[in-house]
ROFILO-565403 format. One record per residue: x, y, z negated of N, C-alpha, C in turn; residue in one letter; residue number from 1. Coordinates in Angstrom, 1 decimal, padded with zeros to 4 digits. Atoms other than C-alpha are relative to their C-alpha. Example, Ala and Ser with C-alpha at 12.3 -4.5 7.8 and 13.67 -1.06 7.14 Angstrom:
ROFILO-565403
<n.X:000.9	n.Y:-001.2	n.Z:000.0	ca.X:012.3	ca.Y:-004.5	ca.Z:-007.8	c.X:000.9	c.Y:001.2	c.Z:000.0	resn:A	resi:1>
<n.X:-000.9	n.Y:-001.1	n.Z:000.0	ca.X:013.7	ca.Y:-001.1	ca.Z:-007.1	c.X:-000.8	c.Y:001.1	c.Z:-000.8	resn:S	resi:2>
This chain:
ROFILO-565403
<n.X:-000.8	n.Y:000.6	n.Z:-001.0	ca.X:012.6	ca.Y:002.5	ca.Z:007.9	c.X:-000.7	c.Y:-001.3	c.Z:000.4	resn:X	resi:1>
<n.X:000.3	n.Y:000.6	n.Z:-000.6	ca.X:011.3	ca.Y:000.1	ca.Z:010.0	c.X:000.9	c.Y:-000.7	c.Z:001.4	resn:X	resi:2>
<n.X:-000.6	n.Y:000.4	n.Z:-000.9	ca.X:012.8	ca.Y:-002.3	ca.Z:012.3	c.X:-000.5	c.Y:-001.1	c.Z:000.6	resn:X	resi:3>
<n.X:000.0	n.Y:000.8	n.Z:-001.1	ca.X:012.0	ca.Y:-004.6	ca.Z:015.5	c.X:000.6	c.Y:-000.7	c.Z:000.5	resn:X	resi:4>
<n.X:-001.4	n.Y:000.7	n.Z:-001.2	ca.X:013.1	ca.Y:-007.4	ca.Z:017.5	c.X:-000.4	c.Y:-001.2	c.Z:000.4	resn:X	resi:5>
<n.X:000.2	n.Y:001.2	n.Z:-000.7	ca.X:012.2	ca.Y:-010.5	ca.Z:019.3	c.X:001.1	c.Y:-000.9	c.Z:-000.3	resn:X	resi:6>
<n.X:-000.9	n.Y:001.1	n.Z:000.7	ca.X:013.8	ca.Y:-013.9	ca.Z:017.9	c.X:-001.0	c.Y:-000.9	c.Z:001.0	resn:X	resi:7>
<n.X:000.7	n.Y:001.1	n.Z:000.0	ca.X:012.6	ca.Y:-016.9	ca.Z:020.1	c.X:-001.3	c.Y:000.6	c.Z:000.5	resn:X	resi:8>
<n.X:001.6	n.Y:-000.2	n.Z:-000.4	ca.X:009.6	ca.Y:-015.0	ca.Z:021.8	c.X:-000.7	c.Y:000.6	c.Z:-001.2	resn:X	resi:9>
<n.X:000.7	n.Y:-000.1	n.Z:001.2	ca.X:008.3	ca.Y:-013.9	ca.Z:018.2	c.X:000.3	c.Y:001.5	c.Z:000.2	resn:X	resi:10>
<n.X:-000.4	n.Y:-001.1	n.Z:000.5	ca.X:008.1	ca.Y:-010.3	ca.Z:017.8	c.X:000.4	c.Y:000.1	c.Z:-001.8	resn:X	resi:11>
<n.X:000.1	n.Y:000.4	n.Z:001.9	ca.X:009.6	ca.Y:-009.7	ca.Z:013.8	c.X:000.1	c.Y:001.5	c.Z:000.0	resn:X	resi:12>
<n.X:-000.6	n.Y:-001.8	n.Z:000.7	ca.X:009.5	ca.Y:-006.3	ca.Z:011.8	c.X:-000.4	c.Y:-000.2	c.Z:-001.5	resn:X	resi:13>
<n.X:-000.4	n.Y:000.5	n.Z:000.9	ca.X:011.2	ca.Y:-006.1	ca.Z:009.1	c.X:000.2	c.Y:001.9	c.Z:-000.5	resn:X	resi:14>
<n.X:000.5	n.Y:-001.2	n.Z:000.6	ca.X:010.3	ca.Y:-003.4	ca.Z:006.1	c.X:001.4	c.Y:000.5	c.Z:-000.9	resn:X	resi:15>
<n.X:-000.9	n.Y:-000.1	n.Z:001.6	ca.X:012.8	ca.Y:-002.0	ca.Z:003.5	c.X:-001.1	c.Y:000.0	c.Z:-000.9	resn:X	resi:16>
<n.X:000.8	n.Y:000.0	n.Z:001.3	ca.X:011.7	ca.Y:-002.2	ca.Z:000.0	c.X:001.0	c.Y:000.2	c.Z:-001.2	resn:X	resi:17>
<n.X:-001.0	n.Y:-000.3	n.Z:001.5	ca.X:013.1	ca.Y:-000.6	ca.Z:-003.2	c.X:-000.4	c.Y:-000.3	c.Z:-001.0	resn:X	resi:18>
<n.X:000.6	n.Y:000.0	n.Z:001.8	ca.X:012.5	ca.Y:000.4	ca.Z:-006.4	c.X:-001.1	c.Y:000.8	c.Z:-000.3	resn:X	resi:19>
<n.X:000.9	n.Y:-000.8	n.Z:000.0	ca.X:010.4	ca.Y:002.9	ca.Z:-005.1	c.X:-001.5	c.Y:-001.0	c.Z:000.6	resn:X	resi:20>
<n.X:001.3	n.Y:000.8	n.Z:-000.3	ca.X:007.9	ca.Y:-000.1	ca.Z:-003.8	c.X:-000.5	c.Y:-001.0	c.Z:-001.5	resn:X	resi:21>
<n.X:000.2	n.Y:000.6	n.Z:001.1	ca.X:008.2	ca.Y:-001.7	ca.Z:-007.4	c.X:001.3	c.Y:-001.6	c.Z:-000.5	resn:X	resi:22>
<n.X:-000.9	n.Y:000.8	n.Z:000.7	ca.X:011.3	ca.Y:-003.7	ca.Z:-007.3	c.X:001.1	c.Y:000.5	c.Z:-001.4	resn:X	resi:23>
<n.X:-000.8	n.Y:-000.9	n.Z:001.5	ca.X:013.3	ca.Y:-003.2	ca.Z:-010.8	c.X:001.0	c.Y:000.6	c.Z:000.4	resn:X	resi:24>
<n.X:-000.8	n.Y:-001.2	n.Z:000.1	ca.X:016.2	ca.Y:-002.1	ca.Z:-009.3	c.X:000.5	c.Y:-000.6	c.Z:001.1	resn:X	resi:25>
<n.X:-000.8	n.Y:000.6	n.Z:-001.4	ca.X:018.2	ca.Y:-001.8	ca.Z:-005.6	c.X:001.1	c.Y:-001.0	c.Z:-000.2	resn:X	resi:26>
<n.X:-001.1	n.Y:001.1	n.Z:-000.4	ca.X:021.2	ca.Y:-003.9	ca.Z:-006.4	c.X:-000.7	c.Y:-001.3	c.Z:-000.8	resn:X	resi:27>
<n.X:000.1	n.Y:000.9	n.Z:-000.1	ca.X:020.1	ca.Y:-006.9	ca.Z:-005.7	c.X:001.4	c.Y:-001.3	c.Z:000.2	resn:X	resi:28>
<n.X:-001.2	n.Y:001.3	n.Z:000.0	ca.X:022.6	ca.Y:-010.4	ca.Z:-006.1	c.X:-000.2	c.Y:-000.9	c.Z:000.4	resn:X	resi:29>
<n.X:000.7	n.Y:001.3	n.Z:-000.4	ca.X:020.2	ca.Y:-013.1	ca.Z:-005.0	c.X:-001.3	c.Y:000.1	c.Z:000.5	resn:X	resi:30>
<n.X:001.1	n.Y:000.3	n.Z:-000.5	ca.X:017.4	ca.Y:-013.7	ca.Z:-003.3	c.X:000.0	c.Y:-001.4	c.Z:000.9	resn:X	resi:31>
<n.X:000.7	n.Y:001.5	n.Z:-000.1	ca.X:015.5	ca.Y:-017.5	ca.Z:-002.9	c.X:-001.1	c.Y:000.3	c.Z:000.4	resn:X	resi:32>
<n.X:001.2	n.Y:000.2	n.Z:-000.7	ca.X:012.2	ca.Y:-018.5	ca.Z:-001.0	c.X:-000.6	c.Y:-001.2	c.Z:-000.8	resn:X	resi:33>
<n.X:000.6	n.Y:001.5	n.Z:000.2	ca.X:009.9	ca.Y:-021.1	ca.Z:-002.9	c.X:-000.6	c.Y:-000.4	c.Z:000.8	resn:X	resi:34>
<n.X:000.2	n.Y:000.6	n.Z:-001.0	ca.X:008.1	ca.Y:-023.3	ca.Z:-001.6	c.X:-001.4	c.Y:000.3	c.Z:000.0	resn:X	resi:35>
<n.X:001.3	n.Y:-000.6	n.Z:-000.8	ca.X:004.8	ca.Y:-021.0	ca.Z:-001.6	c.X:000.5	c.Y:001.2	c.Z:001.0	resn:X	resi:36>
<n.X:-001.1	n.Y:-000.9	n.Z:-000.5	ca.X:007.3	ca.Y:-018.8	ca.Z:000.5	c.X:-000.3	c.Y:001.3	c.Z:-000.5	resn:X	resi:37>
<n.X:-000.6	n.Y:-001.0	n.Z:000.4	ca.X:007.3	ca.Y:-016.0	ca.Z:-001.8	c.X:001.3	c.Y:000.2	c.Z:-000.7	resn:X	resi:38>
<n.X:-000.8	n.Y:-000.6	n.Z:000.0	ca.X:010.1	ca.Y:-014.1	ca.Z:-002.5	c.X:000.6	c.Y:000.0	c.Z:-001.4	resn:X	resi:39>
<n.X:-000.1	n.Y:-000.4	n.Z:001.0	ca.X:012.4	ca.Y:-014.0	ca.Z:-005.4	c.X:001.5	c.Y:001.0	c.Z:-000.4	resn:X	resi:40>
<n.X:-001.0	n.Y:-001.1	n.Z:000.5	ca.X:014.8	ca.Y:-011.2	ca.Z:-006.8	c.X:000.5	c.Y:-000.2	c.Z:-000.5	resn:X	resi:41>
<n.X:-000.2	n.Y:-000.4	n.Z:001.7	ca.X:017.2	ca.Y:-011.4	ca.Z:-009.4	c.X:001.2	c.Y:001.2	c.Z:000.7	resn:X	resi:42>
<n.X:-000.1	n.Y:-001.5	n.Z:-000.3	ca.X:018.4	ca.Y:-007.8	ca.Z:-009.7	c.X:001.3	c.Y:000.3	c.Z:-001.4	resn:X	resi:43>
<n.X:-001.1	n.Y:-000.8	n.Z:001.5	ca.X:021.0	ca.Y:-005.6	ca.Z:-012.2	c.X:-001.2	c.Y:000.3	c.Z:-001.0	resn:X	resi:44>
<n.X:001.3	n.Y:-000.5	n.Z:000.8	ca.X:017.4	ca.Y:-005.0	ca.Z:-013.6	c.X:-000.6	c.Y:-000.9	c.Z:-000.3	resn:X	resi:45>
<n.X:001.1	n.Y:000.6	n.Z:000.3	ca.X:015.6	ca.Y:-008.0	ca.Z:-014.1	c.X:-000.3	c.Y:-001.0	c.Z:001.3	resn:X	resi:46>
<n.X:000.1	n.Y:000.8	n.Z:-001.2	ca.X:014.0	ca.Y:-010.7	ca.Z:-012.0	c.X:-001.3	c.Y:000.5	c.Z:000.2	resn:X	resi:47>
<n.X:001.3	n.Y:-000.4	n.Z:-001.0	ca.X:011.1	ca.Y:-009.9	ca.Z:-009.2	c.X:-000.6	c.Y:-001.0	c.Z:000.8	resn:X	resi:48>
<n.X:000.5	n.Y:000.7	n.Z:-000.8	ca.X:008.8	ca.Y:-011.8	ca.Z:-007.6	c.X:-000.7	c.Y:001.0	c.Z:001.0	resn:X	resi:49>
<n.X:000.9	n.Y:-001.2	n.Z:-001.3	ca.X:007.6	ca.Y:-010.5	ca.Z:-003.8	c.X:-001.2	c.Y:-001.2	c.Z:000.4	resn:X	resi:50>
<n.X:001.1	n.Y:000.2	n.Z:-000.4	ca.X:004.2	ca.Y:-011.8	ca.Z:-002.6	c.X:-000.2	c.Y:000.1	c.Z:001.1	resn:X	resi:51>
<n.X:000.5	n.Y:-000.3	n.Z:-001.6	ca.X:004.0	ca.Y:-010.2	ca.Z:000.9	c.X:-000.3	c.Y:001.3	c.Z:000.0	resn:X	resi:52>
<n.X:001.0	n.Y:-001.4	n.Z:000.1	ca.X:002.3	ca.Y:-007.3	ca.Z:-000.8	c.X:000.6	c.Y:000.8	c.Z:-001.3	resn:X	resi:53>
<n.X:-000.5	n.Y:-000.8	n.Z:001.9	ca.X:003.8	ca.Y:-006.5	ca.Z:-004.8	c.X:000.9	c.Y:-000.2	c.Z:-000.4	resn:X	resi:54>
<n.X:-001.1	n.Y:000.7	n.Z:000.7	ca.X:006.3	ca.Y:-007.2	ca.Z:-006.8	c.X:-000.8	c.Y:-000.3	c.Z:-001.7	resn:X	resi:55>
<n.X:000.5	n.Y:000.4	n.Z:001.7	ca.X:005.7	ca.Y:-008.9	ca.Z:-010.8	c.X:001.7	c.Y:-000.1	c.Z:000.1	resn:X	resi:56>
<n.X:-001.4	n.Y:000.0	n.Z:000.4	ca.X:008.9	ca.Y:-008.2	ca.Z:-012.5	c.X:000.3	c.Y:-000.5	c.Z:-001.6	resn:X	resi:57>
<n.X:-000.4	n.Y:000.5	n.Z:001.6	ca.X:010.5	ca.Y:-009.7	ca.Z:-015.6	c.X:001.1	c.Y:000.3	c.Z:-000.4	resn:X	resi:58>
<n.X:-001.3	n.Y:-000.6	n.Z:-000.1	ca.X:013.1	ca.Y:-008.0	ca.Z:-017.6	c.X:000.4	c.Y:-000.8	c.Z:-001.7	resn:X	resi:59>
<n.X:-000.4	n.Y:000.7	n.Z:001.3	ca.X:015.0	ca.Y:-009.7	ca.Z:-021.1	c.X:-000.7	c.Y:001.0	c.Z:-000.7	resn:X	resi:60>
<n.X:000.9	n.Y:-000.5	n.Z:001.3	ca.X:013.0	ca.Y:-008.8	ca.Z:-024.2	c.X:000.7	c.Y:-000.8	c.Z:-001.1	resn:X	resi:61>
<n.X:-001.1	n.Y:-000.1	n.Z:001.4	ca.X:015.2	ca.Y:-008.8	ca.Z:-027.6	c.X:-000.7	c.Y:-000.9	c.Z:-000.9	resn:X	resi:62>
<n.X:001.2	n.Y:000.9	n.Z:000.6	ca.X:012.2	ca.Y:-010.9	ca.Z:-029.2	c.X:-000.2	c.Y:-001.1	c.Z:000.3	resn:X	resi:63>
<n.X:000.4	n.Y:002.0	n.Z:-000.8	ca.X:012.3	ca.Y:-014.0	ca.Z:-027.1	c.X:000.8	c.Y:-000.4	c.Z:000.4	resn:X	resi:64>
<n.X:-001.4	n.Y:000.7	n.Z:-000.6	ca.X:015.1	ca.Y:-015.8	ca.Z:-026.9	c.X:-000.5	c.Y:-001.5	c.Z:001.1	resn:X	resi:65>
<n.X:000.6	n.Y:001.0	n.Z:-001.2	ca.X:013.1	ca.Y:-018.5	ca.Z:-024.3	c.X:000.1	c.Y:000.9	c.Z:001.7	resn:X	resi:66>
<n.X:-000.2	n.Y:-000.7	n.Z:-001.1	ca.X:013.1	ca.Y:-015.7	ca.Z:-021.7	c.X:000.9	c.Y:000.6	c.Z:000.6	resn:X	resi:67>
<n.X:-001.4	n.Y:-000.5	n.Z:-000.9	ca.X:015.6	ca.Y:-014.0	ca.Z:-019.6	c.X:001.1	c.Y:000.6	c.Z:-001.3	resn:X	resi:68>
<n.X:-001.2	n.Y:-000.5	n.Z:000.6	ca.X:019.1	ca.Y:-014.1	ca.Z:-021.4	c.X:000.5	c.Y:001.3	c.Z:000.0	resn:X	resi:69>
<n.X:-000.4	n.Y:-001.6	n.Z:-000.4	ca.X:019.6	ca.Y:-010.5	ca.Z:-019.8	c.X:-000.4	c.Y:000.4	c.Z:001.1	resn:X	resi:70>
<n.X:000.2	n.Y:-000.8	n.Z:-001.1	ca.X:018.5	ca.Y:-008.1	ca.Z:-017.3	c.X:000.9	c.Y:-000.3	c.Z:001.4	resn:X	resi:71>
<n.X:-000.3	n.Y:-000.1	n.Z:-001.2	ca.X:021.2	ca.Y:-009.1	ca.Z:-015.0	c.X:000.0	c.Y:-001.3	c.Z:000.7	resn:X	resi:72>
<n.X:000.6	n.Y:001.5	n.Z:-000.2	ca.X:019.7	ca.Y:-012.0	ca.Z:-012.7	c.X:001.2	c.Y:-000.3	c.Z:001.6	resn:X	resi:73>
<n.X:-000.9	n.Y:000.0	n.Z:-001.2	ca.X:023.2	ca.Y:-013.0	ca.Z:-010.2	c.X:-000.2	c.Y:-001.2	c.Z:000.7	resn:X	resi:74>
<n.X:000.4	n.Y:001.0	n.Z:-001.5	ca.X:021.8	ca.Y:-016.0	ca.Z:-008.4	c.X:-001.4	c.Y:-000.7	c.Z:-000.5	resn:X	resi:75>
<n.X:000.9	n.Y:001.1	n.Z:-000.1	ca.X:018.9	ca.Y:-018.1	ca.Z:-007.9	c.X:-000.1	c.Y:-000.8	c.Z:000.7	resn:X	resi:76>
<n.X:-000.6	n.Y:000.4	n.Z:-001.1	ca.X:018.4	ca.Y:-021.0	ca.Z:-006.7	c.X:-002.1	c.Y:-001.1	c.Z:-000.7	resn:X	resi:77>
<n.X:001.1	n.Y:-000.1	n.Z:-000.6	ca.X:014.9	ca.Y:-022.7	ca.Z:-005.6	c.X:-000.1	c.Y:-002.1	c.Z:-000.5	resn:X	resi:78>
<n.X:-000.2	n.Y:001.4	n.Z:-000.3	ca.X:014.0	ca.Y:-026.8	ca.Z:-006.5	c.X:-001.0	c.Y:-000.6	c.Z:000.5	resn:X	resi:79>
<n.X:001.1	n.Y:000.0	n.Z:-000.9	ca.X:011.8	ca.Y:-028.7	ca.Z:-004.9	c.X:-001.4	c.Y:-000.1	c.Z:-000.7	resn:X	resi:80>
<n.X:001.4	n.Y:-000.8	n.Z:000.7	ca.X:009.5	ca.Y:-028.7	ca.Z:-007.8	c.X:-000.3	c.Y:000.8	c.Z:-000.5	resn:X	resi:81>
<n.X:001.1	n.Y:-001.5	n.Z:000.3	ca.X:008.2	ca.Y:-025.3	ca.Z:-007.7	c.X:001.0	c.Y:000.3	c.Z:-001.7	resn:X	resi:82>
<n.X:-000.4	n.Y:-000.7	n.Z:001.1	ca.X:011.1	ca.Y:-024.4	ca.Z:-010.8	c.X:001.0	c.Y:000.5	c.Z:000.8	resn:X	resi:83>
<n.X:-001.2	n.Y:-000.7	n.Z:-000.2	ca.X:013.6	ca.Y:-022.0	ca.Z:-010.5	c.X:000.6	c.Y:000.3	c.Z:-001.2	resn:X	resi:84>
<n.X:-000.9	n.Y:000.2	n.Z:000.7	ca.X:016.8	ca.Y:-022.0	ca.Z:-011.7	c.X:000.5	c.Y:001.6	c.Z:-000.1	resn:X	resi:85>
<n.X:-000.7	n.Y:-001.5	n.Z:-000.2	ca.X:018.4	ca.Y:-018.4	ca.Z:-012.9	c.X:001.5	c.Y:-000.2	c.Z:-000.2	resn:X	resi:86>
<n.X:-001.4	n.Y:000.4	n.Z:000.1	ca.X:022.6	ca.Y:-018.4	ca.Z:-012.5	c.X:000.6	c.Y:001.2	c.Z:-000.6	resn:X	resi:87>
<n.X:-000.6	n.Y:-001.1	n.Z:000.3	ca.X:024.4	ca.Y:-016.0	ca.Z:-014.7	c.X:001.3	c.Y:000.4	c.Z:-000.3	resn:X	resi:88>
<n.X:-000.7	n.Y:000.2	n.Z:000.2	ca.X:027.6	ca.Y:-015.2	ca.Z:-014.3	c.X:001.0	c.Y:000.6	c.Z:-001.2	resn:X	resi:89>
């Protein structure tokens, strides 16, 4: 799927992207822009970072209590220095 459209003179086209491009999983709950403007996921699966081109995903690991509390990532939110916050409800 592919879609087009003029905003302001700009032509934009805009891709889908699943699980089948390497995000951990379609239901997504949040998505934030840092401020290298890539893309971030948090998912029923884990959190994703998008690039423009890949995804790097991170899912909770039972071993590391420093890392993701749990697979399910329901908000994020962006600061201005380059940390992100994960919100779980």
């Amino acid at each position: 799927l592919c879609i087009t459209g003029t905003l302001f003179g700009q032509t934009l086209i805009f891709d889908k992207i699943g699980k089948r491009d390497g995000l951990p999983d379609n239901n997504i709950f949040s998505i934030v822009q840092d401020g290298y403007g890539h893309l971030w996921f948090g998912t029923s699966n884990g959190l994703a970072l998008y690039n423009g081109y890949s995804f790097r995903n991170w899912r909770h690991m039972q071993e590391d209590t420093t890392f993701l509390p749990d697979n399910q990532v329901d908000g994020l939110m962006a600061a201005g220095n380059d940390d992100l916050y994960l919100i779980n409800i």
